[in-house]
Backbone bond lengths (Angstrom), bond angles and torsions (degrees), N, CA, C in turn:
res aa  C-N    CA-C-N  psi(-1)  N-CA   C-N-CA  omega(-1)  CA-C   N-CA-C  phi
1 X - - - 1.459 - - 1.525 109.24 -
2 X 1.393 127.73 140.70 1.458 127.04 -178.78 1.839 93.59 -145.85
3 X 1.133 96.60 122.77 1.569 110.71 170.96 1.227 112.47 69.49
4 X 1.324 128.00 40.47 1.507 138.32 -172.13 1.866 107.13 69.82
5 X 1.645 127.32 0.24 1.388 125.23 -162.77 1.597 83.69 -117.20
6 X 1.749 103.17 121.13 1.751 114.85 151.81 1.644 104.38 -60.66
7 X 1.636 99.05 143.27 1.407 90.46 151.47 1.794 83.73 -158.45
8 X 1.789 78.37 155.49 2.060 100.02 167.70 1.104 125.24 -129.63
9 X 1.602 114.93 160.37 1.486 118.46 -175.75 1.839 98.52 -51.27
10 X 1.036 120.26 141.81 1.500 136.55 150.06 1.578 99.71 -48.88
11 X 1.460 120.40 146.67 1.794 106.92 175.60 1.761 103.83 -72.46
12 X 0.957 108.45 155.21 1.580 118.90 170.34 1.380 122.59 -29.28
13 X 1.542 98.83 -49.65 1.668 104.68 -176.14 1.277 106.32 -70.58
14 X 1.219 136.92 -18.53 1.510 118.89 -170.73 1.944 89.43 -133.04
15 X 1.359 115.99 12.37 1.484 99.79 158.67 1.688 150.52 -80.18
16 X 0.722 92.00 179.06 2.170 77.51 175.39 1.895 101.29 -137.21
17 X 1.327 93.81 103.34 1.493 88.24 157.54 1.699 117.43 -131.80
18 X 1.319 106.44 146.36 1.692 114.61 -171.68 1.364 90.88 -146.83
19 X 1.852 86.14 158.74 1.959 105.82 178.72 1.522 83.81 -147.98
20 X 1.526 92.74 149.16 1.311 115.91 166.15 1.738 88.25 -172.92
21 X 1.738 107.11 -132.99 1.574 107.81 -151.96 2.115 90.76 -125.74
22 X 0.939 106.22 130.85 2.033 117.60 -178.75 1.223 72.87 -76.90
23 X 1.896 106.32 168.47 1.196 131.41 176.99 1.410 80.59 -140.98
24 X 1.690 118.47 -164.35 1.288 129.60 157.89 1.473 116.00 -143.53
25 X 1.395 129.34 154.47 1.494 105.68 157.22 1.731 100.45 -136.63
26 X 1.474 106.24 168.13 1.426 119.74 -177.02 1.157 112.25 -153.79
27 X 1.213 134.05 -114.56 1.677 141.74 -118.67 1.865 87.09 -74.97
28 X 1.165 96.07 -53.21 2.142 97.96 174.43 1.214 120.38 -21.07
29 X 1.559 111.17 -50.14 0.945 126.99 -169.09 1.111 147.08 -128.62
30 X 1.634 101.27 24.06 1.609 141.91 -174.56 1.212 94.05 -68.84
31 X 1.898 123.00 133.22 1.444 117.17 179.50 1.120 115.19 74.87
32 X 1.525 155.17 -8.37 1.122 152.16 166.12 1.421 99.38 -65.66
33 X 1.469 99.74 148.03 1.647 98.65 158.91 1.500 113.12 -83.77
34 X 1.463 113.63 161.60 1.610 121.40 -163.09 1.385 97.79 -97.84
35 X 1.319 123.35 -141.64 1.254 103.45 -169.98 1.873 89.80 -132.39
36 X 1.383 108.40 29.28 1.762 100.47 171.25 1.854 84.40 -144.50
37 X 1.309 91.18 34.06 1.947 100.16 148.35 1.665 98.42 81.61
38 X 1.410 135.87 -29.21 1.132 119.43 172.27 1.480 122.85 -56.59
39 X 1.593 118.85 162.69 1.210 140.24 145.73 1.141 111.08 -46.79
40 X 1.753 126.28 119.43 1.051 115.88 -176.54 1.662 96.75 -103.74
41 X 1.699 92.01 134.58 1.971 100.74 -177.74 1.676 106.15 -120.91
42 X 1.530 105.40 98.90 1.196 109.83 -179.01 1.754 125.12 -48.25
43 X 1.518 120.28 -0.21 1.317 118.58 142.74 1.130 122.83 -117.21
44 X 1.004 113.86 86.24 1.595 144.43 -176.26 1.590 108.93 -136.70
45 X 1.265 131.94 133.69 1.365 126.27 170.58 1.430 116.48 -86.38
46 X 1.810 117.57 63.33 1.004 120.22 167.90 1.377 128.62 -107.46
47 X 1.718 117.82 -158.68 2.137 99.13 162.49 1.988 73.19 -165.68
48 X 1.724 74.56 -163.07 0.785 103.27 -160.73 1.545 112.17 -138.69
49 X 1.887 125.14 100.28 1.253 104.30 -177.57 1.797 121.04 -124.55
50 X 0.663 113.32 -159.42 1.683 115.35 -172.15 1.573 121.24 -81.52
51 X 1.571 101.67 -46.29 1.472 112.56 167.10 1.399 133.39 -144.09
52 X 1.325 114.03 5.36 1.140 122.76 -175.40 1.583 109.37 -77.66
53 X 1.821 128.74 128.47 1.156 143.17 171.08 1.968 90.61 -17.19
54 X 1.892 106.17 122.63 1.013 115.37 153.42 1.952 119.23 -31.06
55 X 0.890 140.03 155.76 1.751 118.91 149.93 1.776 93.11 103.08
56 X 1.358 112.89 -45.35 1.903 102.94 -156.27 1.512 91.78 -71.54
57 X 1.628 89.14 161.02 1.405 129.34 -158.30 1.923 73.53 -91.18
58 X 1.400 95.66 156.54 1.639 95.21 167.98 1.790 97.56 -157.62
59 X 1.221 106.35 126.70 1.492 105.09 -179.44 1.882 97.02 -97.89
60 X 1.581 98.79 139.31 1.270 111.12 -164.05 1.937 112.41 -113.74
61 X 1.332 120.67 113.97 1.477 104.46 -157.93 1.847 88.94 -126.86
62 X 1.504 96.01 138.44 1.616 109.09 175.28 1.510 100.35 -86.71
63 X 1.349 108.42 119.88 1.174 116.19 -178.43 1.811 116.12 -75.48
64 X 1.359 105.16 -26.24 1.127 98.14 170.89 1.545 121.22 -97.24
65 X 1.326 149.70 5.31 1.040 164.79 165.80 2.036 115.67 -112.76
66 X 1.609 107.74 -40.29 1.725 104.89 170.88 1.390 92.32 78.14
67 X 1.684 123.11 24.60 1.357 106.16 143.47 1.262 132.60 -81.48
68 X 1.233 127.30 156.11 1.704 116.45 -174.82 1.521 103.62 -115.80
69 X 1.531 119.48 -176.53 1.537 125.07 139.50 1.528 79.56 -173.05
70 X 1.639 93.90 -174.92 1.242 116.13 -147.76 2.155 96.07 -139.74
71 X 1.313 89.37 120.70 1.636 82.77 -162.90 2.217 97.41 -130.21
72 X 1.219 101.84 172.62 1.881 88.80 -168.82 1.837 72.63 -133.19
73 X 0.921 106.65 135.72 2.005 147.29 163.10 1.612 97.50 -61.89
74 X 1.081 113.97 106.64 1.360 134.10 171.17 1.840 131.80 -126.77
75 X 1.712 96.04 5.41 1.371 118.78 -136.11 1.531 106.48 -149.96
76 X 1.571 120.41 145.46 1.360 117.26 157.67 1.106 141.57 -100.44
77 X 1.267 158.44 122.10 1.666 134.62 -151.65 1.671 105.62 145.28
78 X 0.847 124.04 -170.20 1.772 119.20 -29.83 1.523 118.98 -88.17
79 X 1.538 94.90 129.64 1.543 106.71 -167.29 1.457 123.18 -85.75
80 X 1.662 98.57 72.46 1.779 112.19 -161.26 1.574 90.63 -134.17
81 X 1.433 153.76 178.78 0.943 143.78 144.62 1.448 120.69 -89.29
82 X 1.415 123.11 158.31 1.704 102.74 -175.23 1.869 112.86 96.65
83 X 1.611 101.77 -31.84 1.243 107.21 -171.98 1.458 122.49 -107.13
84 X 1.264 102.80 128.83 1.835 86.18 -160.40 1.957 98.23 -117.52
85 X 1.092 117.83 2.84 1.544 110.97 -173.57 1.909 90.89 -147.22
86 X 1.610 105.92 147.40 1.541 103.13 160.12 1.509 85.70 -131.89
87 X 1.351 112.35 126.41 1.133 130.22 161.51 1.612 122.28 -78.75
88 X 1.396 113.46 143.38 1.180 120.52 157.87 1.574 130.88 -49.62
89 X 1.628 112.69 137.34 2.165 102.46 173.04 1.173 106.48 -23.72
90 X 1.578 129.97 -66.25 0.930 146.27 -177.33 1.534 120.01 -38.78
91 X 0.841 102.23 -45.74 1.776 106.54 -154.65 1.449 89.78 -95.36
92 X 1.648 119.11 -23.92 1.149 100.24 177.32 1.478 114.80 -93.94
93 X 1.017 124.91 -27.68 1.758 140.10 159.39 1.695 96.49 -31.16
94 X 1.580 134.21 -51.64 1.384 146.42 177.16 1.535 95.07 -51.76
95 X 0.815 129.17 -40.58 1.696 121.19 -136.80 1.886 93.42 -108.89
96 X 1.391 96.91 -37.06 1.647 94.65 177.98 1.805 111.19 112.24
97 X 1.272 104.07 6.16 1.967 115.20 -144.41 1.717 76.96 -99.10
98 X 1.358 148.37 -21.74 1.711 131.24 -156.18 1.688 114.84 -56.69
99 X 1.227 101.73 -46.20 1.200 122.78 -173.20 2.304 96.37 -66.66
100 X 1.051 118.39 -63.71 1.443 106.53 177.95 1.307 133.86 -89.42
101 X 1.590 100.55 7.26 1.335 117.52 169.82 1.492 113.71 77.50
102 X 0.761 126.18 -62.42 2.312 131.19 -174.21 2.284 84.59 -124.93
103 X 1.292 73.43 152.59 1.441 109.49 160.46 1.208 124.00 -170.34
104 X 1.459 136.13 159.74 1.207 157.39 -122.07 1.984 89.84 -109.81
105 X 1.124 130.64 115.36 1.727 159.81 -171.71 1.013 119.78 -127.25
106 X 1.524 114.33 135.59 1.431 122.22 159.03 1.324 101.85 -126.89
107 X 1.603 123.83 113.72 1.015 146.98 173.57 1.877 121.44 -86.93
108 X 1.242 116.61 117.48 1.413 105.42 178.42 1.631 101.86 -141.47
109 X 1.503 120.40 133.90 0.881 148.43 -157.67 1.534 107.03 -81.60
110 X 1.457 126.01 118.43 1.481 127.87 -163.51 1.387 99.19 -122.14
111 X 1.514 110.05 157.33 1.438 145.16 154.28 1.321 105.84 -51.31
112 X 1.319 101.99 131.78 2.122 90.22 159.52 1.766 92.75 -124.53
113 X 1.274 101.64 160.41 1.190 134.47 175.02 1.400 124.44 -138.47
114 X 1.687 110.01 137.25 1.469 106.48 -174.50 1.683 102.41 -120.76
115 X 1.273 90.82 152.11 1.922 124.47 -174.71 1.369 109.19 -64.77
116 X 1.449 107.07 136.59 1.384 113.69 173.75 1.498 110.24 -152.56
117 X 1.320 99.23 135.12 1.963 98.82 -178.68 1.628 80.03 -137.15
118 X 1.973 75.67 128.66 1.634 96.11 158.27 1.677 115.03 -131.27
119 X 0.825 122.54 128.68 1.557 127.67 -162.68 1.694 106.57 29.36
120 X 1.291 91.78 72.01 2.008 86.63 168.51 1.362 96.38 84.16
121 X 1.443 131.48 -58.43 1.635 114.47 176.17 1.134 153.11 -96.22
122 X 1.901 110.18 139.20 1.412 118.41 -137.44 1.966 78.19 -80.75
123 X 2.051 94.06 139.17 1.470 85.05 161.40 1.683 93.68 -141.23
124 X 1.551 131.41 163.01 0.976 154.24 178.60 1.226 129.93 -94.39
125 X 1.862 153.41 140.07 0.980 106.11 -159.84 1.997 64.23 -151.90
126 X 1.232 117.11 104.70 1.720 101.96 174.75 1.722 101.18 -92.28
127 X 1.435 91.60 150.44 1.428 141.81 -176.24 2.154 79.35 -58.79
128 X 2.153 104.73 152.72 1.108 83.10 -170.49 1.691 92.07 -91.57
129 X 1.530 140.46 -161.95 1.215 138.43 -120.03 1.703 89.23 -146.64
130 X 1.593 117.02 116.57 1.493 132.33 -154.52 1.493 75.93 -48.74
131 X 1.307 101.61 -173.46 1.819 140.97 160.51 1.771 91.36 -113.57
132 X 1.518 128.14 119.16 1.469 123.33 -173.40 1.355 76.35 -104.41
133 X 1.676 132.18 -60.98 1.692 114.73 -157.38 1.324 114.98 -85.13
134 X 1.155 138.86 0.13 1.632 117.82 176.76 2.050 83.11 -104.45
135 X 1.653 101.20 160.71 1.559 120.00 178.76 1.255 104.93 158.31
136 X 1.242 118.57 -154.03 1.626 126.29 -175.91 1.648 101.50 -132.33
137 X 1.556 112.32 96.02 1.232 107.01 150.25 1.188 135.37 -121.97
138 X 1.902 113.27 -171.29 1.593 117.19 -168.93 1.568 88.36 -147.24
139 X 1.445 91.25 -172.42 1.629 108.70 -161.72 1.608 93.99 -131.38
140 X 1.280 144.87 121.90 1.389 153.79 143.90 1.322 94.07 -49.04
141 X 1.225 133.16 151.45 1.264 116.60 173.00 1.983 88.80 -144.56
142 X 1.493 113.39 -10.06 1.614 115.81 170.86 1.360 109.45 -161.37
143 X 1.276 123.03 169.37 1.311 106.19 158.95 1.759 94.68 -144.10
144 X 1.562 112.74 147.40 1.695 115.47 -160.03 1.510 89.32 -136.36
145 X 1.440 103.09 160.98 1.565 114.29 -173.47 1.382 102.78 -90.91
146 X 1.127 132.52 -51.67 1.611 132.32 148.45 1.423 129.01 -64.37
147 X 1.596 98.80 157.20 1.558 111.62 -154.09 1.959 84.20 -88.01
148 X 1.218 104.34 -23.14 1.596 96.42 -158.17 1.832 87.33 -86.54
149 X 1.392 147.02 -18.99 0.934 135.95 -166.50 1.436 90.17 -84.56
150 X 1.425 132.52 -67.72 1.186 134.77 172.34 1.389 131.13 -14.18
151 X 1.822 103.76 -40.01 1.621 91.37 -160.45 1.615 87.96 -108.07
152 X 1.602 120.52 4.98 1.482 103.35 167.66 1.681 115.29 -79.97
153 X 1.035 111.42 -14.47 1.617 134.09 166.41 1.511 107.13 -52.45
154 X 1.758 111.12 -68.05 1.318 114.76 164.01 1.251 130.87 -44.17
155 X 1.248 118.90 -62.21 1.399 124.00 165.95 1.579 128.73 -30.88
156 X 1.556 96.00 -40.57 1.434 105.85 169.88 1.059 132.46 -59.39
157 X 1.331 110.81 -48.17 1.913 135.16 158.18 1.281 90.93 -30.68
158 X 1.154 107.26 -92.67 1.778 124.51 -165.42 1.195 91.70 -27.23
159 X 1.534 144.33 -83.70 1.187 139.65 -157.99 1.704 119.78 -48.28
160 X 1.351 102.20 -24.40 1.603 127.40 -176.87 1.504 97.26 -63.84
161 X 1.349 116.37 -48.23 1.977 110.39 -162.31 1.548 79.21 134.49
162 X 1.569 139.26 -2.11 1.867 96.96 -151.67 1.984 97.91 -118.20
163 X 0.817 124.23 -173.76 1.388 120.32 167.38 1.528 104.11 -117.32
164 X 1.306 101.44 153.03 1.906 112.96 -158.14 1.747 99.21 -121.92
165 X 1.247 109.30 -166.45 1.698 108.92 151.81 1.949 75.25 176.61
166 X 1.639 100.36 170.24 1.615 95.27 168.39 1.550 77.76 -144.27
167 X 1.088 101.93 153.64 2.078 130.35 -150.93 1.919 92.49 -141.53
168 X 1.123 106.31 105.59 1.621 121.54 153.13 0.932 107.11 -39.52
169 X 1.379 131.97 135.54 1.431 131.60 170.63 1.899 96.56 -133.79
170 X 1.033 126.74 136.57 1.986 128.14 142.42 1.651 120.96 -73.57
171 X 0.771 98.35 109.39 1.715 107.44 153.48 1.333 128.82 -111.01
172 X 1.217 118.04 -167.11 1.369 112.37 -162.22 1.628 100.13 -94.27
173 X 1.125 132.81 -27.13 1.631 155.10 125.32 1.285 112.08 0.40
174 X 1.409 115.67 -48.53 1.629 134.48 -156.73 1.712 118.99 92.37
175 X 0.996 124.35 -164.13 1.201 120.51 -163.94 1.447 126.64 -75.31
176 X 1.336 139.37 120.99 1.343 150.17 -178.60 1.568 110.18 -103.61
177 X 1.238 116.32 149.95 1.718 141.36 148.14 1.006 116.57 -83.78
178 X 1.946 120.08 111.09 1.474 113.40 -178.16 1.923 88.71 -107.18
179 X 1.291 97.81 122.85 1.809 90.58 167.81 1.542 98.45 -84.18
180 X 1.395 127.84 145.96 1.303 155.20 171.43 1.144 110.54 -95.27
181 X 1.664 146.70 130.16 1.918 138.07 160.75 1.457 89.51 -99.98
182 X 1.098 115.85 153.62 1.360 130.94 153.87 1.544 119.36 56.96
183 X 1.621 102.51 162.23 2.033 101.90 161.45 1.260 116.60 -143.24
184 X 1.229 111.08 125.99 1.679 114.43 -156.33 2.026 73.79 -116.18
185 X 2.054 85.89 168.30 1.176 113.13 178.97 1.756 108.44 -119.97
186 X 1.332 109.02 -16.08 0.968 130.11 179.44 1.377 144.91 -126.39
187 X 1.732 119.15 105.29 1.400 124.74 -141.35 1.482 125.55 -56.44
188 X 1.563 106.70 -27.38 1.073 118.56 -172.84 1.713 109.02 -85.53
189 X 1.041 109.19 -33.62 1.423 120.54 171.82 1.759 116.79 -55.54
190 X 1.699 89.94 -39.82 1.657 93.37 -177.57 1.155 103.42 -70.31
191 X 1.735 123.99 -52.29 1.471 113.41 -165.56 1.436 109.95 -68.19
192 X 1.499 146.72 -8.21 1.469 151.69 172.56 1.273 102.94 -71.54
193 X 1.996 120.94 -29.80 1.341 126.61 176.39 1.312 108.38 -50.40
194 X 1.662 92.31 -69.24 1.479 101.26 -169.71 1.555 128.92 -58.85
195 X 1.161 104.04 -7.62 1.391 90.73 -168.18 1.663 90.98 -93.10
196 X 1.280 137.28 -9.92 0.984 152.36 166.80 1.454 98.69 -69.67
197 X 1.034 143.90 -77.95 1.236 152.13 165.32 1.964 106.74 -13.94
198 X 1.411 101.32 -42.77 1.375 109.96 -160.76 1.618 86.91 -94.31
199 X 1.463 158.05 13.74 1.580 125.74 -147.42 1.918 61.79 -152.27
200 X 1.056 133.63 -7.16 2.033 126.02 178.65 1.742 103.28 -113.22
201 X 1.448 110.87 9.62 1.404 95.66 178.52 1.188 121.41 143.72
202 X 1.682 125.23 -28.38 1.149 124.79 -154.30 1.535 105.74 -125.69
203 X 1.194 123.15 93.72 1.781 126.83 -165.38 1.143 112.61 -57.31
204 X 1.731 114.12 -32.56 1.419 121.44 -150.72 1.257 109.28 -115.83
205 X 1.211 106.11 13.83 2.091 118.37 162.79 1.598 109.33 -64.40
206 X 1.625 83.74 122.69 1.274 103.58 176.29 1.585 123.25 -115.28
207 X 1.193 110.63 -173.49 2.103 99.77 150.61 1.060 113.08 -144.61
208 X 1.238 120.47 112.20 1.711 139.11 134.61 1.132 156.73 -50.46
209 X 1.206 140.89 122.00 1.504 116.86 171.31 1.123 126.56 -74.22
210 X 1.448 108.00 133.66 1.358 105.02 -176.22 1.348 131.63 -51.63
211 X 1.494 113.98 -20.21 1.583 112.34 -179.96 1.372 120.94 -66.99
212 X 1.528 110.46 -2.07 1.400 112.49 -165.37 1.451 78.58 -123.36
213 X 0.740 166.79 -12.98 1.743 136.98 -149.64 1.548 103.52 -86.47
């Protein structure tokens, strides 16, 4: 239980767990909307990930220390390779990471369940359990500070066999060109893309959901 809310591992067969390195973001992007329409409030115990169902609970563990917390996906990101969670000020202030910015995570995606007492007995009632591999994704395959560097990127695709688009993005930087390849429905399919994507040219192919890109 964390903050008066149960939550449990998802069973294996239908869970999602990954490690790589948390990032965080804040003050940049304090008040922005997220990308499932909220205000994003950098003390909030939320993040931000690539494909996991907007909404899931995700318990977050420092692999090198075995601290945890428990943070809910409201967000898209982080669009770095290597990086599989951007944590909130907050969530990263929990974890101990502000001061070095990224550290090394194993993230696994939980059940929540809500509390119920009826005459004296405790009963449980979990939330039902995302779909992590079917959705709508794409592949970043760069992102360029110009629109004209960007869409010669695209163009290239196109010439490749693949279909492209390049998507405006804001950062705290100012404005970027993310070129996109392809749209899969299926997660596992995308990441077999990308790594395909990555072994013809493109290092920094990733997979996203499209609702966030």
């Amino acid at each position: 239980m964390v903050f008066g809310v149960w939550y449990y591992p998802i069973p294996s067969a239908q869970g999602f767990v990954e490690e790589g390195y948390a990032s965080w973001y804040g003050p940049g992007f304090n008040g922005k909307k997220t990308s499932n329409g909220e205000v994003y409030d950098m003390h909030a115990m939320t993040a931000a990930h690539k494909t996991l169902p907007l909404g899931t609970a995700v318990k977050v563990t420092r692999t090198d220390t075995g601290t945890s917390i428990v943070v809910r996906l409201n967000d898209r990101g982080p669009f770095v390779g290597g990086r599989v969670i951007d944590l909130s000020h907050s969530a990263a202030k929990a974890l101990g990471m502000i001061g070095s910015g990224t550290a090394p995570v194993r993230i696994e995606a939980l059940q929540r369940a809500t509390e119920h007492h009826d005459g004296g007995q405790l009963s449980l009632t979990p939330e039902p359990i995302p779909d992590f591999r079917t959705g709508t994704f794409t592949i970043p395959v760069g992102a360029y500070d110009s629109s004209t560097a960007a869409d010669a990127v695209r163009q290239r695709l196109v010439r490749q066999g693949y279909s492209a688009r390049v998507l405006r993005v804001d950062t705290p930087q100012g404005l970027r060109y993310r070129v996109c390849a392809e749209t899969y429905h299926d997660l596992i399919e995308a990441h077999i893309s990308a790594v395909h994507f990555r072994d013809i040219g493109y290092p920094d192919a990733f997979v996203v959901a499209l609702d966030g890109v």
